[in-house]
C-alpha positions, 0 to 999 in steps of 0.5 A, spaced: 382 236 259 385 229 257 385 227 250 380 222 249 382 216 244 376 215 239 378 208 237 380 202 241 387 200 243 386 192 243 382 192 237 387 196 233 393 192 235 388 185 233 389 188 226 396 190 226 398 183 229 394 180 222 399 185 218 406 184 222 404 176 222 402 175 215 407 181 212 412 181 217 416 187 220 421 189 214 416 189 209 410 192 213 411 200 212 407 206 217 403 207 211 400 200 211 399 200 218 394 207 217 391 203 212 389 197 216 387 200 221 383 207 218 388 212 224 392 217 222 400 216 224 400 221 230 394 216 233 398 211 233 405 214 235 401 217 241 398 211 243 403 205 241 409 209 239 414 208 234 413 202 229 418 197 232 414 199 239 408 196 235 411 191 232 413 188 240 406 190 242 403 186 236 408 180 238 406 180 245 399 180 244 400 174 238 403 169 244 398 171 249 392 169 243 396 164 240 401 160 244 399 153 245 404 150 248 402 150 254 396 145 254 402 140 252 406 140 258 399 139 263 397 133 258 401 127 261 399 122 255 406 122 253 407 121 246 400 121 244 399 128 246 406 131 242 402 128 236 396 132 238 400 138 238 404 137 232 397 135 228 394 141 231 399 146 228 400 142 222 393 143 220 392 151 223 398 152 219 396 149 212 389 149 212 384 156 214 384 163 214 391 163 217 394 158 212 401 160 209 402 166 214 406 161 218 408 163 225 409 170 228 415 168 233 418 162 228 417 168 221 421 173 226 426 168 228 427 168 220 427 176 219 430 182 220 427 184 227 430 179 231 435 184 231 432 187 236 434 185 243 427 186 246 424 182 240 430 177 242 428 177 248 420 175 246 422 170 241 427 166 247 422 165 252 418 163 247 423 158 244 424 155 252 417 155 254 415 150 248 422 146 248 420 145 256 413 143 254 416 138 250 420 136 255 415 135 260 411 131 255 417 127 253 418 125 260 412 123 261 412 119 255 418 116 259 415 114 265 410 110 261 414 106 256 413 110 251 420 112 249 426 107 247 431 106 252 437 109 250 432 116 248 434 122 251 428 127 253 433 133 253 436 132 246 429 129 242 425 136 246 431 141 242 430 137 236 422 138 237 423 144 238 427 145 232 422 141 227 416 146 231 418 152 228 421 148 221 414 146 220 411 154 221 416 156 216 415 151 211 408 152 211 408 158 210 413 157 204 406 152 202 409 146 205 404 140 203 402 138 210 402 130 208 409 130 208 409 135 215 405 129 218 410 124 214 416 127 218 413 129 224 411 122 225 419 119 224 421 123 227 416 121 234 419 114 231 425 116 232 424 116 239 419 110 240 421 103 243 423 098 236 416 094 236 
C-alpha cells in the first residue's frame, strides 16, 4: 500500500521559503524547519530530501511567486517604467509584513549558499533575467529619446542590476527608503538627456 502524505508539499514549502528568506540558509537549522512546519524530520527528508535540497526547492518557488521583472521588459514606457520598478521593490522592501527580510536571491548572493552550484545556477538566471529586462526597458527608452546620446544601455542595465540587489540588501539592513528613491532617481539621471 503507498504512503499517504498527511500534509500538503506546497503549503510546507510556503513556509519553509518565509523561513529560508527571512533567516537565511546558514542560520535556519532542521529544527527550525520541524518547528515551522509542525512535521517531523523523516516527513520532510522523504518528501524534500535533504536541507540543501530544500533550500533549492524554497528558492525556485521564491522566484516562481516573487520575480517581478518580467513585467518590466513588456512595458515599453522607457524610463518611467525602470522608475516604477525600482518604486515598487523599494516599497515592497521597506514597508509590510516583508520589510527587512530583503530579497531571497540577492540575501543568497550574499551568503554561504551561493556555494552550491545549482543555488549558483538559480541565482545567475535571476541575475540575467533582470539585467535583460532592464536592458529591454532602457532600449525602449533609447528609441524614444529618453536617454543622453552618449548612454550605453548594455553598461547602465549591468549598473541597474547591481544597484537592484544593493537596494534588496540595504533594506534589509533597514535602509531609510527616501535615501533609496534618492539614489535610485540619480542614478536614472545619470542616464537621462541634460535638460
Amino acid at each position: 500500500m503507498a504512503d499517504v502524505k498527511h500534509f500538503d508539499p506546497d503549503t510546507v514549502l510556503d513556509t519553509v521559503v518565509r523561513l529560508f528568506w527571512r533567516q537565511g540558509v546558514a542560520t535556519t537549522g532542521i529544527q527550525d524547519i520541524v518547528n515551522a512546519t509542525g512535521l517531523n524530520r523523516s516527513s520532510l527528508y522523504a518528501t524534500f530530501g535533504g536541507k540543501q535540497e530544500l533550500y533549492r526547492a524554497a528558492l525556485e518557488r521564491y522566484v516562481q511567486d516573487r520575480s517581478r521583472f518580467g513585467r518590466l521588459e513588456e512595458d515599453d514606457r522607457g524610463l518611467p517604467a525602470i522608475t516604477e520598478f525600482f518604486t515598487g521593490l523599494i516599497e515592497t522592501r521597506c514597508t509590510g509584513e516583508f520589510a527587512q527580510w530583503g530579497c531571497m536571491i540577492s540575501n543568497a548572493h550574499a551568503g554561504t549558499e551561493n556555494g552550491d552550484p545549482a543555488v549558483r545556477a538559480i541565482l545567475d538566471r535571476q541575475h540575467q533575467g533582470l539585467r535583460t529586462a532592464l536592458h529591454t526597458a532602457l532600449l525602449s527608452a533609447q528609441r524614444q529619446g529618453q536617454l543622453a546620446d552618449e548612454a550605453d544601455p548594455a553598461a547602465a542595465a549591468d549598473v541597474l542590476a547591481l544597484l537592484a540587489h544593493g537596494v534588496n540588501l540595504r533594506s534589509r539592513a533597514g535602509a531609510d527608503a527616501q535615501q533609496l528613491h534618492r539614489t535610485i532617481a540619480a542614478a536614472i539621471a545619470a542616464v537621462a538627456p541634460r535638460a
